[in-house]
N, C-alpha and C positions, 0 to 999 in steps of 0.2 A: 533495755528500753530504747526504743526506736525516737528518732526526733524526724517528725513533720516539717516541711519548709514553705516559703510560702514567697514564690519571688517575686522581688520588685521589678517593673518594666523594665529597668536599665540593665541588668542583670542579663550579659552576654549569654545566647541558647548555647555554646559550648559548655560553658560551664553546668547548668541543665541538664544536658543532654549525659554530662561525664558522671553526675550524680544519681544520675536513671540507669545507667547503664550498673553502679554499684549499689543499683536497689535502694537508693535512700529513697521519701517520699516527697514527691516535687508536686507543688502546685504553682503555675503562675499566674500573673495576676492576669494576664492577657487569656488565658483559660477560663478564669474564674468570673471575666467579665468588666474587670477595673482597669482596661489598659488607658484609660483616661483621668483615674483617682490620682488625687493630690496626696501626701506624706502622710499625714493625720490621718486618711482618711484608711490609706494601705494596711496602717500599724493598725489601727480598729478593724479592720477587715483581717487580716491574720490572727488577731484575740479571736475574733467571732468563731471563726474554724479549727479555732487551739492550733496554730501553728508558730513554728518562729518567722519573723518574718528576715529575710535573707537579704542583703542590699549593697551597695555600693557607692549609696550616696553620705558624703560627710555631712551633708546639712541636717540628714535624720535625727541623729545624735543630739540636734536642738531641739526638733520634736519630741523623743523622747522622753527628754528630760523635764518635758512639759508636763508627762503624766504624773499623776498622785497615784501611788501605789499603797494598800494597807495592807498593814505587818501581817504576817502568816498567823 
């Protein structure tokens, strides 16, 4: 099973670029068109494209936490 990624602005292009290079699948957000989307809106836009979303900001983590997730 492959894992899709889906990065956030902040997310240094070395890091990117070391990840493409071992064939994982990279998208960023500045590709994708959101290089101006706020946290909410990043973590909703990675759902949308089934990917995880990749980051490096600590504040996400309160966003996230914001979502209602239901049980499997």
């Amino acid at each position: 099973m492959t894992i899709a990624l889906y990065m956030d602005v902040h997310v240094h292009r070395a890091i990117t670029t070391g990840l493409r290079l071992r064939d994982v699948d990279v998208l960023t957000a500045q590709e994708d068109g959101y290089r101006t989307a706020n946290d909410d809106r990043l973590l909703d836009r990675a759902t949308e494209v089934q990917r995880v979303l990749f980051t490096q900001d600590d504040d996400l983590l309160v966003e996230a936490n914001r979502v209602e997730y239901l049980p499997l």
